[in-house]
N, C-alpha and C positions, 0 to 999 in steps of 0.2 A: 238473117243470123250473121251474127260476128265472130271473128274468131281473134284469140286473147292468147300472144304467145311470150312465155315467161322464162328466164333461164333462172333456176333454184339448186341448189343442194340437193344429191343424190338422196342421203340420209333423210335429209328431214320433207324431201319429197314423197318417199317410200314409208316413212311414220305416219307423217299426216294421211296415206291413201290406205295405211292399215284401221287406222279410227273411222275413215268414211264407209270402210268396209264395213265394219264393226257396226256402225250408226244404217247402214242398207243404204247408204249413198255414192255417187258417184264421183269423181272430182269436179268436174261439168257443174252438178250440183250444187256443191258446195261453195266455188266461186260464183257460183249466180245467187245464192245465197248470202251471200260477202257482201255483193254489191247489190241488193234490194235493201240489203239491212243501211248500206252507206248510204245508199237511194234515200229511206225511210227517218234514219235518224240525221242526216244532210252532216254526217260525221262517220270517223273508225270507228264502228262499233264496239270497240275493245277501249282498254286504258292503256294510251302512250305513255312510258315513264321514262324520264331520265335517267342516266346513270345517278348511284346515290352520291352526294357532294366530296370531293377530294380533300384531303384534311388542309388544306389554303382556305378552303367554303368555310370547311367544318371551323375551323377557328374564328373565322369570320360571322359567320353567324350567332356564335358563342359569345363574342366581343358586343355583337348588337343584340343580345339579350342582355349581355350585363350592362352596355348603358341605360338600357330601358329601364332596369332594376335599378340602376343609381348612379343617377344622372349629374349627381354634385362631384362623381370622384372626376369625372370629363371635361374639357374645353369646350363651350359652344359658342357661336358668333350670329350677331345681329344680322348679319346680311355676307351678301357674296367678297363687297369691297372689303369688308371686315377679315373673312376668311383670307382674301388674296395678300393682304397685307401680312397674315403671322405666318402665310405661305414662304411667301419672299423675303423674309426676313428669317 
């Protein structure tokens, strides 16, 4: 046996151990549960999210949906040497 030592948040230490109550489980359990599920699926068993985009993205994104939608009102260039040129100039 191993032992797995964690330093966590009093609050959301004490939450989580109230739902394992809740659920007749132990914390023991529960992290051994965590990692068979990681074991089994060779991932976090949950979905990792980003933060949602800061309005810099959001706009950006925005921009490259409207070129996609119309691509004539836009500049595009044949190649990179093309690009560096209306860069530098």
């Amino acid at each position: 046996m191993a032992n797995v030592n964690v330093r966590i948040n009093n609050d959301i230490k004490a939450n989580a151990e109230n739902v394992f109550k809740r659920l007749g489980i132990t914390p023991t359990t529960a992290i051994t549960l965590f990692y068979n599920q990681v074991i089994r699926t060779n991932s976090i068993p949950f979905e990792l999210k980003a933060d949602v985009p800061n309005d810099t993205t959001k706009k950006a994104i925005s921009e490259l949906d409207d070129m996609k939608k119309n691509p004539d009102k836009y500049k595009s260039y044949k190649n990179v040497d093309e690009l560096m040129e209306a860069l530098n100039n």
